[in-house]
N, C-alpha and C positions, 0 to 999 in steps of 0.2 A: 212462444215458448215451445219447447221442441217432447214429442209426447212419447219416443223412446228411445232407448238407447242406439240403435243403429243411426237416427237422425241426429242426438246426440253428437258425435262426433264424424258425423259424412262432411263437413266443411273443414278439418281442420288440414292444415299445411301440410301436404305428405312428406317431404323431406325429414319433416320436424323429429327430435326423438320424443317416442311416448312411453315407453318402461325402459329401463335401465336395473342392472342387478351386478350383485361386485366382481370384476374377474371378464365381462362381459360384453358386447357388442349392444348398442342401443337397437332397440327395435322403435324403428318410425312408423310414423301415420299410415302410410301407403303400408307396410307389411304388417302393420297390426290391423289395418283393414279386407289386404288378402288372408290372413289368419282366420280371421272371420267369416269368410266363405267357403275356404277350406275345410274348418271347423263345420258349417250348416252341411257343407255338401256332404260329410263324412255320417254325420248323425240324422241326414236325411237317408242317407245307403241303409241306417240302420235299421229305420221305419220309426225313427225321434222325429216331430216337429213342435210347434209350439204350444200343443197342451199336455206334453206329457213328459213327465219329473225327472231329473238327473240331479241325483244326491253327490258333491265334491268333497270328497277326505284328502286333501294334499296339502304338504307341508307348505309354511309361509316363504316364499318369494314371488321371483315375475311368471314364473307357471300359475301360479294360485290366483295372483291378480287379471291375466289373459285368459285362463281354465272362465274364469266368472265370468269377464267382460264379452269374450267370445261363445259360449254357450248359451248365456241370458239372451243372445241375438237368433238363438234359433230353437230353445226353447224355455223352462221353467230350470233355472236352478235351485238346487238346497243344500248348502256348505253347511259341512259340518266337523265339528272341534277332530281335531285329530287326538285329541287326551282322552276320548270317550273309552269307554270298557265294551266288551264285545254286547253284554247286555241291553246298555244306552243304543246301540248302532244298531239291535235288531228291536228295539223298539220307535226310534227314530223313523229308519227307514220303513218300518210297517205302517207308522204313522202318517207319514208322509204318502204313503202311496209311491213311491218313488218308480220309474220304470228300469232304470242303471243305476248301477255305479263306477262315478269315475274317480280312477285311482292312478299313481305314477306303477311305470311297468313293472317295478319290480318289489311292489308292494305285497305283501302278505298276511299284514296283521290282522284286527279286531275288525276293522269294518267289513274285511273281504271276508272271512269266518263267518259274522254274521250275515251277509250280503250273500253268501254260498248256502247257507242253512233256509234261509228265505227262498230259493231257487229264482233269487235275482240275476239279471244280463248284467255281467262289468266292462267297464271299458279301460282300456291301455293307453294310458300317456304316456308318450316317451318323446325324448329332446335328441336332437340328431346331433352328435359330434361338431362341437364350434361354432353351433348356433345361436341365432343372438337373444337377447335376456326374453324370456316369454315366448319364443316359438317352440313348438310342440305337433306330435301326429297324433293322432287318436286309430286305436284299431279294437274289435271286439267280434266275439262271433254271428252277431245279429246283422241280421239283414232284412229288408221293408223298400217300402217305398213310400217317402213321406216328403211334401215339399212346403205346406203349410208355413209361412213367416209371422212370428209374433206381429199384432197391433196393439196398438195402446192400452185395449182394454185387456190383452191376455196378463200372463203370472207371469214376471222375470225373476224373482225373487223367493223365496219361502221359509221361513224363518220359525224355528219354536220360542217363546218367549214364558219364563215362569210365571205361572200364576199365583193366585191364595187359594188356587184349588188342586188336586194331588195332580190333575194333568195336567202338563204345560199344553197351552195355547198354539196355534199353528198361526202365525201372521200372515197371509196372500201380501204381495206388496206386487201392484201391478206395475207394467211398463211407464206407462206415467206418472205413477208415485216417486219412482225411482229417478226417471229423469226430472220430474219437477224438484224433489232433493235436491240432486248434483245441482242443479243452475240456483238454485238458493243462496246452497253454500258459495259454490262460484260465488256468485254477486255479492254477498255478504262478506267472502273475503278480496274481493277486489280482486281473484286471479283473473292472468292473465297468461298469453304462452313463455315469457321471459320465466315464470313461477317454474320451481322445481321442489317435488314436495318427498323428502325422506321418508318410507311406509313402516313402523315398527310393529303396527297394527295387527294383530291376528284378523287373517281375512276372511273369517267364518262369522266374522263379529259385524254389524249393520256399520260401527263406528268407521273402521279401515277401508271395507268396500265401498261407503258412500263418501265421505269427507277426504277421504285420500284416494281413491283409486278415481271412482267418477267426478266430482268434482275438479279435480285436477284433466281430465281428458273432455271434461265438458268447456274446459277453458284453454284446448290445445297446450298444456302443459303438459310435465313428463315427471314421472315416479320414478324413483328407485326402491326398486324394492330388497328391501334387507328381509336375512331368516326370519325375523323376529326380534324382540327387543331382546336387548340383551345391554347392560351397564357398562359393562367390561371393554366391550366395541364397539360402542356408541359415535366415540368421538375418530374414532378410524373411520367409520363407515361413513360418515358427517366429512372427512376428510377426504375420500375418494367423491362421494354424490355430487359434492358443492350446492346444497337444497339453500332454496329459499324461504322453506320452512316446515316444519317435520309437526304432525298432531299424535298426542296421545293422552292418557288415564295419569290422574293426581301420582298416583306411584311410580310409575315410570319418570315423570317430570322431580320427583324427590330423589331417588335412586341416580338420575343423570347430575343431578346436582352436588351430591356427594361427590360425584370425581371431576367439577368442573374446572375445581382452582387448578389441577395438574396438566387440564388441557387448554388452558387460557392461549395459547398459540391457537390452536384449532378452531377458537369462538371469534378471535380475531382476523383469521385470515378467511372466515368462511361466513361474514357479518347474515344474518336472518333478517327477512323482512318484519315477520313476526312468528309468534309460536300460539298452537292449540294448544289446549284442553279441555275434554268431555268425558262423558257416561259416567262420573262422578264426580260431587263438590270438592272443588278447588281450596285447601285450605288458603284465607288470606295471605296468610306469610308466606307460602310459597310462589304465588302468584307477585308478589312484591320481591323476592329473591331469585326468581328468575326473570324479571325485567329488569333489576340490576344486574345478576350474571352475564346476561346476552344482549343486552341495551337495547331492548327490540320489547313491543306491545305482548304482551298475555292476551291471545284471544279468548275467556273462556264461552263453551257456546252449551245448549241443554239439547240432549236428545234421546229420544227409544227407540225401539225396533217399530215400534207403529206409525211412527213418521217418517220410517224412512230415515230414521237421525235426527236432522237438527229442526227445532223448533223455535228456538232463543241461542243466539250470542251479540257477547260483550261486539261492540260496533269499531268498526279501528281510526285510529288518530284523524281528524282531530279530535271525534269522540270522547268521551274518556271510557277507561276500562273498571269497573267500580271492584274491587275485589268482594267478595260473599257476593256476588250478584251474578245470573246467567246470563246478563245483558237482555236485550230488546228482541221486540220480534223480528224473526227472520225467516221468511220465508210463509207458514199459514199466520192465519190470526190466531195469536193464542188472548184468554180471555180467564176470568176466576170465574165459577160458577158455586151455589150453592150446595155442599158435598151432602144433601139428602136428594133436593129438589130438583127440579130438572130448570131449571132459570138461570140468568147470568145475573153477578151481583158485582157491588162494587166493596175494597174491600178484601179479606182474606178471606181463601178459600177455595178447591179442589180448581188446577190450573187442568185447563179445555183449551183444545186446538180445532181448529176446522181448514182445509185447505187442500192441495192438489198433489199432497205429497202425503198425504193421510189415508193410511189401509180403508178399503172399503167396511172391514170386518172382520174379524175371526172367521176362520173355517170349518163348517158343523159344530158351531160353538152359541145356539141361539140364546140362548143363558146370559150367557157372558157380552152380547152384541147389545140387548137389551139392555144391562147395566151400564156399558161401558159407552153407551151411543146414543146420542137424544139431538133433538131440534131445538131448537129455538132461534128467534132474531130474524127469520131466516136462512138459516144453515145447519149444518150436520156437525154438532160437537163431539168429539173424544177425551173423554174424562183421563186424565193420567194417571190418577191413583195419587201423584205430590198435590202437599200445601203449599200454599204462597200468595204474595201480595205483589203489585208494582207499587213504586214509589213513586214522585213526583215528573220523575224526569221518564217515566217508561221502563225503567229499569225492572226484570224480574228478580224478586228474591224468593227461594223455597223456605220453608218455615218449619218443614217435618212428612214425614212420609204416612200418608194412609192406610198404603200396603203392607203388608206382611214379609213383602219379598226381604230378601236378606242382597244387598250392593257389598259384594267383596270387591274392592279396586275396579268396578264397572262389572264384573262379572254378577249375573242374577241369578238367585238359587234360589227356586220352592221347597222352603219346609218341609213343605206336608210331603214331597218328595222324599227330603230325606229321612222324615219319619217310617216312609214306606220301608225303606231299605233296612234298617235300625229294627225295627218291627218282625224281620225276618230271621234277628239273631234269637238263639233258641232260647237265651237267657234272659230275654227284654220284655217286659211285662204291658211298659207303660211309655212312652216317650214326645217331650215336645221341643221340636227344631228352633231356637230365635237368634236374632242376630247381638252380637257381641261388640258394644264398637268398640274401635281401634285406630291409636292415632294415625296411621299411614294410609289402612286398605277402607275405612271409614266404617266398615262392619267386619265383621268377624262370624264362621255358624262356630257356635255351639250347639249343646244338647243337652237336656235333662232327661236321666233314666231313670226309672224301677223298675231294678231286678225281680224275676221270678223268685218266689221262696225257695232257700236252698242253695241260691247259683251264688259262683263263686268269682263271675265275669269281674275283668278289669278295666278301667276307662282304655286302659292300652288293645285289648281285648278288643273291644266294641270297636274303637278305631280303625286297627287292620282291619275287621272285618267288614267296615264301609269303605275301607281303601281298595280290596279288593274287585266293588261292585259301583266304586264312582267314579267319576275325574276328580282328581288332588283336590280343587278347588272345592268343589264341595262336601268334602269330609272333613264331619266337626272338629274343627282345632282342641274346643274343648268340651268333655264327656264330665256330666255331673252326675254322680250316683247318689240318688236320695231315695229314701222311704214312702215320700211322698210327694205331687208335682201339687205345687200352688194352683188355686182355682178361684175362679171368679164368682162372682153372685149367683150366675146361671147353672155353675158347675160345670163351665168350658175350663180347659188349660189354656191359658191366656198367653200367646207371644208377647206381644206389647207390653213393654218394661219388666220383662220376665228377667232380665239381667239385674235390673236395677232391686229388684225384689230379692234376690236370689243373694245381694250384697255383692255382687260380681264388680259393679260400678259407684261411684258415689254419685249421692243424687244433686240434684239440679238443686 
């Protein structure tokens, strides 16, 4: 097994195409491999090598997927959402440690705002006139002398992940977590270089950059990489790629299905091997109506940012594909363990990984490594935070979530975050974040407030005000103003079926 990205794809066919984006010339193996050195030597001039951080704000396509694929080989990346507020970006990037930022050359926004008030180094991406999909220059005023080449055990990767604590967690994911992933996945979906995989993925997400981007170049295949998802031109962009199979989130896979009947020429003449989805439970019926849409298998597969992605997927034909189930394991052992004790049981209960695609640990997080990490059997478990059982056949099923975290359509939001922000408005006394489910995105934030005596705050009020200071995604949909927030025995404000208390839901 190959222990990082550079070795990752040094054998594959140079000829071959490896990214592709619409309007565009394919970049192949041999020039996504001088890309690569171009890139080291450039960020070597900088005084960049492999222990030191470069935070990526660029928009989705074949920049964003080569910006990763090419950096990660000469030193640590840390992608992040380009929807953040200037505030998130200069807490990001402090958090991170970051030593640049790389941004396209004619960027200006929030991240570069904040990235200038930090008195961080930027770098300048720019595409030369009729170049092909993913090639790029890098320029920046820094200059060094650094030659150092990541190995296995350095950072390729660096990722925040919510917690149930106010600070998001830093996830390290090293070179060979990252490559032990990609060939997981590979192998589990039988790619090969014939495979071509359509990206809808946001590439700041562990889903897009590992399942579709590495995965697919771990098996000399080739990406096309589109802006981002979009419903409207889904089935164009599907017409131009000619994929062999595209991965995404339950809501994307519902949204392209609403306008499938109008492009049944395009599903016809473009037949899929199979189709993903991840980083959120697949409604049954959807997963049974899109393998009638597309006459092609539902792979669904289970993954986080601490594995690197994928842990569990459904297995492909002759297999069968079980719907409600995340499928088998694939790639670590995953195992149930008892959710006080540190033992494994059989039976339900808190699902644990151990394997070579598994974060060594949070970063200055000793807290949370001692929770989240224990021995037994001989090996090093990772508690996930999900319930669940296997059933007869191997099959994972989840049963309910642990955590606190709030799964908006795969997107992860800490609460206690967004109580922070809420907590700032001058009128807000009292406030508890939970999640609201929903039949498409599978959670929903809301909020319950008490107002300060006097104030005359409106849920609309509170809303802009956390719109101002978050990404869309996590500003509560819905602001409850009450008198008083429910409390548990202890006299905690309880998340856990706070909706269903509240009469927001009917109960089970």
């Amino acid at each position: 097994m190959e222990t990082t990205l550079k070795a990752l794809i040094a054998d594959q066919a140079g000829a071959r195409p490896a990214i592709g984006a619409t309007g565009r010339d394919w970049l192949s193996y041999d020039a996504l491999r001088g890309l690569t050195n171009e890139v080291a030597a450039s960020l070597n001039a900088m005084g960049i090598d492999a222990n030191d951080r470069v935070a990526i704000v660029l928009p989705n396509g074949p920049e964003m997927a080569t910006a990763f694929v090419t950096v990660a080989q000469a030193a640590t990346t840390a992608p992040l959402n380009p929807a953040y507020r200037e505030d998130e970006y200069a807490f990001y990037l402090d958090d991170l440690k970051a030593k640049a930022l790389l941004v396209a050359d004619d960027y200006d926004g929030p991240a570069f705002a904040a990235a200038t008030k930090l008195g961080m180094s930027v770098i300048r991406l720019s595409v030369p006139e009729g170049a092909a999909a993913g090639y790029f220059t890098l320029s920046s005023d820094m200059s060094g002398d650094a030659s150092r080449a990541p190995n296995a055990d350095n950072i390729a990767l660096i990722l925040h992940t919510s917690g149930t604590t106010s600070r998001p967690k830093i996830v390290p994911l090293l070179q060979s977590n990252v490559a032990a992933s990609a060939q997981h996945i590979r192998d589990s979906l039988a790619l090969t270089s014939e495979d071509r995989c359509m990206n809808v993925m946001p590439l700041f997400h562990i889903h897009g950059l590992l399942a579709a981007v590495c995965a697919s170049l771990a098996a000399g295949g080739s990406i096309f990489c589109t802006p981002g998802f979009n419903a409207l031109n889904f089935f164009t962009m599907m017409d131009e790629a000619a994929p062999t199979w595209y991965t995404a989130v339950p809501t994307m896979h519902q949204a392209i299905l609403s306008r499938a009947d109008r492009n049944a020429d395009t599903i016809a003449k473009h037949p899929l091997r199979f189709l993903r989805s991840s980083s959120a439970s697949l409604p049954a019926q959807v997963m049974v109506q899109l393998q009638d849409t597309f006459d092609a298998p539902v792979i669904e597969g289970y993954g986080m940012t601490e594995a690197a992605h994928q842990m569990a997927s459904n297995p492909l034909p002759p297999r069968a594909q079980k719907p409600g189930a995340v499928g088998v394991e694939a790639g670590p052992k995953v195992r149930i363990a008892d959710e006080t004790e540190n033992q494994l049981i059989h039976g339900t209960g808190e699902v644990v990984i151990s394997g070579p695609n598994v974060t060594p640990g949070y970063e200055s997080n000793p807290d949370a490594n001692a929770k989240n990490f224990f021995e037994a059997d001989g090996a090093r478990w990772f508690r996930t935070g999900d319930q669940g059982a296997f059933d007869d056949d191997g099959y994972l099923h989840l049963t309910g979530r642990l955590k606190e975290i709030i799964n908006r359509g795969g997107e992860k939001i800490s609460p206690l975050e967004v109580d922070g922000v809420l907590l700032d408005h001058p009128d807000v006394a009292q406030v508890v974040t939970f999640a609201l489910p929903h039949p498409k995105l599978g959670e929903e934030v809301a909020a319950a407030v008490v107002l300060k005596e006097s104030s005359a705050a409106t849920e609309k009020d509170i809303r802009a005000f956390a719109a101002e200071r978050m990404a869309d995604f996590k500003v509560p949909r819905k602001v409850i103003i009450m008198d008083e927030i429910p409390k548990g025995a202890t006299g905690k404000m309880q998340r856990i079926g706070l909706a269903e208390k509240l009469g927001l839901v009917e109960k089970a």
